[in-house]
Chimera marker file (.cmm) of the C-alpha trace (Angstrom):
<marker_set name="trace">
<marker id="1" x="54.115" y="26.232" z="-18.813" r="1" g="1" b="0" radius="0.5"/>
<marker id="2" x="53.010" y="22.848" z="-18.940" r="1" g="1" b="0" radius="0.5"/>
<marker id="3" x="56.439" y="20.803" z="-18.302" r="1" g="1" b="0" radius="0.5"/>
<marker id="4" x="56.127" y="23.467" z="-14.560" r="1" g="1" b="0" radius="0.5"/>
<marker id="5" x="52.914" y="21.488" z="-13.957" r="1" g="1" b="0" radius="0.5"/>
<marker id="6" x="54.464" y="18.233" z="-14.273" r="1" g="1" b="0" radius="0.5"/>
<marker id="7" x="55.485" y="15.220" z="-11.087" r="1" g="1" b="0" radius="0.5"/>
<marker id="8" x="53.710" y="16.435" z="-7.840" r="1" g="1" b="0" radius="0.5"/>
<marker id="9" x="52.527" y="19.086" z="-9.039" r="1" g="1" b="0" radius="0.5"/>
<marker id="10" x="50.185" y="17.456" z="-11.394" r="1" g="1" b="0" radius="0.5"/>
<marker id="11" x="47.840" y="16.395" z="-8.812" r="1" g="1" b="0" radius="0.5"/>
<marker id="12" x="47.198" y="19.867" z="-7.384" r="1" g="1" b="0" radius="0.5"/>
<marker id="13" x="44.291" y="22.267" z="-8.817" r="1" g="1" b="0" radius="0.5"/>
<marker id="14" x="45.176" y="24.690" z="-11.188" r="1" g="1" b="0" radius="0.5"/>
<marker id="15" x="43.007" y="27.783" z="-9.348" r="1" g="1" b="0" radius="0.5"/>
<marker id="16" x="42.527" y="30.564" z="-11.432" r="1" g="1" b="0" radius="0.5"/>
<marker id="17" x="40.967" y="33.872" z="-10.318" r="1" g="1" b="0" radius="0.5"/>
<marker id="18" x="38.536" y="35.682" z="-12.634" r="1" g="1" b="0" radius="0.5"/>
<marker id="19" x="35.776" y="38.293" z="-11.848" r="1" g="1" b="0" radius="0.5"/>
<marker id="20" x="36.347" y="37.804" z="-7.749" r="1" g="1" b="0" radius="0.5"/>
<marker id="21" x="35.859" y="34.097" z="-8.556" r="1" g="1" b="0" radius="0.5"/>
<marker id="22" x="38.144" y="31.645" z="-7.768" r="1" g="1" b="0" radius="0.5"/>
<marker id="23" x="37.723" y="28.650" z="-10.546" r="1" g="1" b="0" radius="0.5"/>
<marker id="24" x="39.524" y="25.141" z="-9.966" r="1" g="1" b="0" radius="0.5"/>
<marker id="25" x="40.375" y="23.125" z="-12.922" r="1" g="1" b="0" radius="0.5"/>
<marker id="26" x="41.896" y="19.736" z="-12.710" r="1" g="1" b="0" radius="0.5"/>
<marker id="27" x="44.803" y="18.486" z="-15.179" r="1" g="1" b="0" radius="0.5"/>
<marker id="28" x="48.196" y="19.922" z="-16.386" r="1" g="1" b="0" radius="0.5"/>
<marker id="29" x="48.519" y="23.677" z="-17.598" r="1" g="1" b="0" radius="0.5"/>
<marker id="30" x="47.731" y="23.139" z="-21.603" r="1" g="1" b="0" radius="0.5"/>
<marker id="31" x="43.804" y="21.057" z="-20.436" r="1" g="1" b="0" radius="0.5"/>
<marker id="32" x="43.809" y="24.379" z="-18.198" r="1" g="1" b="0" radius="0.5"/>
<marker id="33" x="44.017" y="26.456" z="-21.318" r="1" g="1" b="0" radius="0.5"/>
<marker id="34" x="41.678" y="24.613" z="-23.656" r="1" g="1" b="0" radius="0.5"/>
<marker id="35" x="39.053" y="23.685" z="-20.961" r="1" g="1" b="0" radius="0.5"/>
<marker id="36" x="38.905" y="28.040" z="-20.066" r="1" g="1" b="0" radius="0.5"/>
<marker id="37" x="38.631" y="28.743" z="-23.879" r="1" g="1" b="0" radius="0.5"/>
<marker id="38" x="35.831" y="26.195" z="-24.101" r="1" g="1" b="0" radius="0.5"/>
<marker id="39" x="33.959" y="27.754" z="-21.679" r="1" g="1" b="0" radius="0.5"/>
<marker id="40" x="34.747" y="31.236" z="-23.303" r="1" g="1" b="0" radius="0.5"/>
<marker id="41" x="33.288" y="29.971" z="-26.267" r="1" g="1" b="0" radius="0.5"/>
<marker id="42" x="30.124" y="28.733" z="-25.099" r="1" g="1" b="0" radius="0.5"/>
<marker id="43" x="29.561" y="31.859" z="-22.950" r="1" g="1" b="0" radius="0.5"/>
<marker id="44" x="29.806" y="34.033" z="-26.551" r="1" g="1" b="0" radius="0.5"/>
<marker id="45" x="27.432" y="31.563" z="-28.181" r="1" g="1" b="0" radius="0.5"/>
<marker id="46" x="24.657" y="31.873" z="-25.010" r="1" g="1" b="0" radius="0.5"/>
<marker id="47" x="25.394" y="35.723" z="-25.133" r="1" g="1" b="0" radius="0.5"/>
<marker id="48" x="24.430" y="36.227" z="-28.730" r="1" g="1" b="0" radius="0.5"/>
<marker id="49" x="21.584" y="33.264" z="-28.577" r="1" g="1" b="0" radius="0.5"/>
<marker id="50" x="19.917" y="35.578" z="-25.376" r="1" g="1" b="0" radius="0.5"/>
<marker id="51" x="20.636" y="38.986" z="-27.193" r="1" g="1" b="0" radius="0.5"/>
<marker id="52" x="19.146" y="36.864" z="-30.251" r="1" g="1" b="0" radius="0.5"/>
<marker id="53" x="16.090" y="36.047" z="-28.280" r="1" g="1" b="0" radius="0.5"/>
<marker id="54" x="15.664" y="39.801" z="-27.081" r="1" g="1" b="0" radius="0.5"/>
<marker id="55" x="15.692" y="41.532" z="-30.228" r="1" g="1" b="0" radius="0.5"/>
<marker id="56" x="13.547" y="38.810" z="-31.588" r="1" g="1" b="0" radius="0.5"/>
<marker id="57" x="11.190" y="39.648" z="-28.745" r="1" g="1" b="0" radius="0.5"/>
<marker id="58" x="11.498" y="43.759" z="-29.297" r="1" g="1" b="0" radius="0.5"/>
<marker id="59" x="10.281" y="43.130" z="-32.567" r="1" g="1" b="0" radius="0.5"/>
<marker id="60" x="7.574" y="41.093" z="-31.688" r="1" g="1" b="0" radius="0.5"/>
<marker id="61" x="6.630" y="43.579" z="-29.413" r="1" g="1" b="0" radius="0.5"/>
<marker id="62" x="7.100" y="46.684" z="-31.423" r="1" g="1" b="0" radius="0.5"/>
<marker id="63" x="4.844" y="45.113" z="-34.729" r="1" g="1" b="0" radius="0.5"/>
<marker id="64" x="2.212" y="43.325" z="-32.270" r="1" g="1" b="0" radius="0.5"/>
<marker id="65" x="1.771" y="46.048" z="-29.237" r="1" g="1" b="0" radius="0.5"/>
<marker id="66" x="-1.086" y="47.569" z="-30.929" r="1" g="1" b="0" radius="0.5"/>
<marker id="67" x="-3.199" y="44.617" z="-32.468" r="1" g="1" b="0" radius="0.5"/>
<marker id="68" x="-6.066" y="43.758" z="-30.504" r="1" g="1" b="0" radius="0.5"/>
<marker id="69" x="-5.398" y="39.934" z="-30.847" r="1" g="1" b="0" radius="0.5"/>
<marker id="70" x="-1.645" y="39.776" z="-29.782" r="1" g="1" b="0" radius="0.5"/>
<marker id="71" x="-1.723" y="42.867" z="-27.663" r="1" g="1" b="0" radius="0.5"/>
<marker id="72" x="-1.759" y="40.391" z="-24.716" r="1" g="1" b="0" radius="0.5"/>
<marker id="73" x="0.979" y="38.063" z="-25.723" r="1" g="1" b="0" radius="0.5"/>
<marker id="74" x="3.211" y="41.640" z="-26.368" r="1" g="1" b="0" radius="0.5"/>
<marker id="75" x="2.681" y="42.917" z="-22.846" r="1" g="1" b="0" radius="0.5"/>
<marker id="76" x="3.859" y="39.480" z="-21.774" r="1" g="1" b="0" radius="0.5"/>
<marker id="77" x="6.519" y="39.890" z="-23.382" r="1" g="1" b="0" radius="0.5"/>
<marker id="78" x="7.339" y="43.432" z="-22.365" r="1" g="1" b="0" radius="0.5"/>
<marker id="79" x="7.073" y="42.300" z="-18.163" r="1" g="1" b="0" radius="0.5"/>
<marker id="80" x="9.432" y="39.255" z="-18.930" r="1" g="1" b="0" radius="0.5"/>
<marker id="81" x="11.845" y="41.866" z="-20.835" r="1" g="1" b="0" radius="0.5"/>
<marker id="82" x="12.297" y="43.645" z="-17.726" r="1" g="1" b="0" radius="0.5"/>
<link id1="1" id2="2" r="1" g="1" b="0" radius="0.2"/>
<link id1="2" id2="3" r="1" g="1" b="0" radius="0.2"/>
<link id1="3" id2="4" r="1" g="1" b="0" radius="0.2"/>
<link id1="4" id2="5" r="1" g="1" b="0" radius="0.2"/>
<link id1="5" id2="6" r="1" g="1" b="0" radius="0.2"/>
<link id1="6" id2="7" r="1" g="1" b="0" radius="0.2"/>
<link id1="7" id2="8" r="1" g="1" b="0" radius="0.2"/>
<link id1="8" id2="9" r="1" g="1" b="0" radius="0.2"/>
<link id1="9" id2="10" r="1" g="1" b="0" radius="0.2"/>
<link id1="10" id2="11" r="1" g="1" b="0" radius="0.2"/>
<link id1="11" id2="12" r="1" g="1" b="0" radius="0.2"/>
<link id1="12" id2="13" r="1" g="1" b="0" radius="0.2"/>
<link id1="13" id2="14" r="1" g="1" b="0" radius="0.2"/>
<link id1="14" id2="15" r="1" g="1" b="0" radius="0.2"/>
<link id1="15" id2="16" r="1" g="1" b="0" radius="0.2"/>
<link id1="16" id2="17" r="1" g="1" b="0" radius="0.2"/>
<link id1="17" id2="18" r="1" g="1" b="0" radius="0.2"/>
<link id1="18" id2="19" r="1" g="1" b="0" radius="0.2"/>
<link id1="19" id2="20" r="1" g="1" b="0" radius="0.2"/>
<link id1="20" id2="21" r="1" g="1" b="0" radius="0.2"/>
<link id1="21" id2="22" r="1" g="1" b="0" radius="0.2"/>
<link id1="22" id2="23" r="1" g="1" b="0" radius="0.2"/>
<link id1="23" id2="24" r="1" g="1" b="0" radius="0.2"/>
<link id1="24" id2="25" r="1" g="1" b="0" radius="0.2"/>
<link id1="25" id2="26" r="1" g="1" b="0" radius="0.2"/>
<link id1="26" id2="27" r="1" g="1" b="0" radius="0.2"/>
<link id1="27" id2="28" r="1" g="1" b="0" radius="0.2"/>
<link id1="28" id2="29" r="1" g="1" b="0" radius="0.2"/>
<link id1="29" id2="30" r="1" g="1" b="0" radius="0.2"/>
<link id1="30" id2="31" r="1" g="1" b="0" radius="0.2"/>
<link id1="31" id2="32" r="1" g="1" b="0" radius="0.2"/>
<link id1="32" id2="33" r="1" g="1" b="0" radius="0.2"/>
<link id1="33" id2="34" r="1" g="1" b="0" radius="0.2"/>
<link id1="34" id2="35" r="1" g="1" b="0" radius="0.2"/>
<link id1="35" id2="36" r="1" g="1" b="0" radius="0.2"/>
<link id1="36" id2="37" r="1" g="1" b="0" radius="0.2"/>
<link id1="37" id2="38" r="1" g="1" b="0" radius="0.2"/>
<link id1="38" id2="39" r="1" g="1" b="0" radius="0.2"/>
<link id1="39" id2="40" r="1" g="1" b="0" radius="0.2"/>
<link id1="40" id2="41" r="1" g="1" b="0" radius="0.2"/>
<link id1="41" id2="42" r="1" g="1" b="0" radius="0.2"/>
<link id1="42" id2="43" r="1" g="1" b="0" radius="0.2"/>
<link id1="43" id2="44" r="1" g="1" b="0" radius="0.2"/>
<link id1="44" id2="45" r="1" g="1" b="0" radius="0.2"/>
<link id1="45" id2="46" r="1" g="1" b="0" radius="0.2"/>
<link id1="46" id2="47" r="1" g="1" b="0" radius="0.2"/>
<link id1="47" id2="48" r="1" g="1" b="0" radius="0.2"/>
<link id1="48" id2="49" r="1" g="1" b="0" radius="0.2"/>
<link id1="49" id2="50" r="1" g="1" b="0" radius="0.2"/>
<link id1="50" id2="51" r="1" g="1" b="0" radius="0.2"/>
<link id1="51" id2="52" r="1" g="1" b="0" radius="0.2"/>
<link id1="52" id2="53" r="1" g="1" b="0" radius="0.2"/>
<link id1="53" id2="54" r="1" g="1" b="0" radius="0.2"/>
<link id1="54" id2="55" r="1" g="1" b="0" radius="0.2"/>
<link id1="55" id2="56" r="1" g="1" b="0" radius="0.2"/>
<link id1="56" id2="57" r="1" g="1" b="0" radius="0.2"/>
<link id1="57" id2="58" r="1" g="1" b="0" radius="0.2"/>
<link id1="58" id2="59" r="1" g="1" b="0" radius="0.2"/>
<link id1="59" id2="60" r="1" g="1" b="0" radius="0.2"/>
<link id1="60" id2="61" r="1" g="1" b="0" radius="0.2"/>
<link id1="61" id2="62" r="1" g="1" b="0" radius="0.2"/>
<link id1="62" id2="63" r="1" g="1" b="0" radius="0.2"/>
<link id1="63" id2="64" r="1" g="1" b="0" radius="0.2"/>
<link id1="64" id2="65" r="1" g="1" b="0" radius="0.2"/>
<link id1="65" id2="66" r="1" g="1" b="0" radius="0.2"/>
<link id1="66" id2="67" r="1" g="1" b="0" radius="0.2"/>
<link id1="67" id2="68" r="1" g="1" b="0" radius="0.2"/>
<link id1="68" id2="69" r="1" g="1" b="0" radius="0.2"/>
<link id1="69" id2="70" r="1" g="1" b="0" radius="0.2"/>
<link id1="70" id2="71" r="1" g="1" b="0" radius="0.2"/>
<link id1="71" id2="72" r="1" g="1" b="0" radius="0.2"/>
<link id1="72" id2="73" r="1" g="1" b="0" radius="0.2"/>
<link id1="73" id2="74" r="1" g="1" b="0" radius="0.2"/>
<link id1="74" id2="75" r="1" g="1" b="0" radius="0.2"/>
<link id1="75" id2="76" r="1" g="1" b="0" radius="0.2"/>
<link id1="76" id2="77" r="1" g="1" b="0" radius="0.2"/>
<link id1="77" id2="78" r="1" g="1" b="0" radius="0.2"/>
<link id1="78" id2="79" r="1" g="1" b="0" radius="0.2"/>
<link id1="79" id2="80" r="1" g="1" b="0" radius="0.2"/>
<link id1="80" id2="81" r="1" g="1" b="0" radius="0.2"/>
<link id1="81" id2="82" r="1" g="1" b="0" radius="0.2"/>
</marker_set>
């Protein structure tokens, strides 16, 4: 689809619609493509970095909810879980 986006047409937005979003990306249809699977990609790695971070932080909770010492640092934890 790129040779479409070519002459005047290069100049205008791509606008793509995702999730009742409309998203404008600059550039001819191919930059479209790699710039959306970039993003795609970094979204996955932040998704399984924060579901990292939560089981890490069950855990902590689970092994430390009953010692005296880090019981406070556990509840913490358990209101910023929420």
């Amino acid at each position: 689809l790129s040779p479409v986006c070519l002459g005047s047409l290069n100049e205008r937005p791509i606008i793509h619609l995702e999730r009742r979003r409309l998203r404008y990306y600059k550039g001819n249809f191919d930059q479209f493509v790699k710039t959306r699977e970039e993003l795609r990609r970094n979204q996955a790695v932040q998704y399984q970095r924060q579901q990292n971070l939560i089981k890490h932080n069950e855990e902590f909770i689970a092994k430390f909810k009953c010692n005296k010492k880090w019981s406070t640092q556990a509840q913490s934890r358990m209101k910023n879980a929420r």
